[in-house]
N, C-alpha and C positions, 0 to 999 in steps of 0.2 A: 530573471526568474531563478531561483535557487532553486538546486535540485533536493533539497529536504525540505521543501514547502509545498505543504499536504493540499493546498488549494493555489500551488501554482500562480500567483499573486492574484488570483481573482476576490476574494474575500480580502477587503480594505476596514478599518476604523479608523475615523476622522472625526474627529472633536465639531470640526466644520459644516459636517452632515449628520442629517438624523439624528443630533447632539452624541453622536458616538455609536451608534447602535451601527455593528456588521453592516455591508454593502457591500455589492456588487463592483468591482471597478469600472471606474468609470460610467457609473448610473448613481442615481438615489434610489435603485429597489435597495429595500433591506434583504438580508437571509430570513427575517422573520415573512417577509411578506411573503416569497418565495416558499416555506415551510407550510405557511398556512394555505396555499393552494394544494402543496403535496398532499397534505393531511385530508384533503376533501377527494383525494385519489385521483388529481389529473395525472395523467400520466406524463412523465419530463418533457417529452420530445409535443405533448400538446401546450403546455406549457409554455415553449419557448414559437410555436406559433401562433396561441390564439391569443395568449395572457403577456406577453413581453417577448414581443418575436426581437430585441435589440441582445436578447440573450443568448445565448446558445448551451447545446445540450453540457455543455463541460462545466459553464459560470451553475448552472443550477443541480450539479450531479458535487460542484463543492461546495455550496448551501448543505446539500445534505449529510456531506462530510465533516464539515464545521460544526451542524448540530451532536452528529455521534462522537465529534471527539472533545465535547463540550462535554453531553453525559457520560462518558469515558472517566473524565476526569475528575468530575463529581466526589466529593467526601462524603461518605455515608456514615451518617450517627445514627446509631441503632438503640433506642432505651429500653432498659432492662428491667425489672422489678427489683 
């Protein structure tokens, strides 16, 4: 594990899973699946034992890192009149 890697290697993409889309290591949850429970307000630590107890509270705390540093990075075009 590199120490400048902001998810710690838990956040994987593999051509081979999910045809590329984010995942968890070592699982086929995606980040997106993971996001979309966050979005319905479970809280992480329910999360990881009612919805994917194979996760722990770290794998879905860099889900949520990988989403902000995804909009982080975002190019914004702004049109003008």
């Amino acid at each position: 594990m590199a120490k400048n890697d902001p998810y710690e290697g838990r956040i994987v993409i593999d051509p081979n899973i999910h045809f590329g889309k984010p995942c968890i290591k070592g699982t086929r949850i995606t980040v997106e699946d993971v996001l979309e429970i966050i979005q319905e307000g479970i809280s992480f630590t329910e999360i990881t034992k009612k919805y994917y107890p194979d996760l722990t509270l770290e794998d879905v705390k860099a889900c949520a890192k990988y989403a902000a540093d995804i909009v982080r990075s975002e190019e914004i075009h702004v049109r003008t009149k």
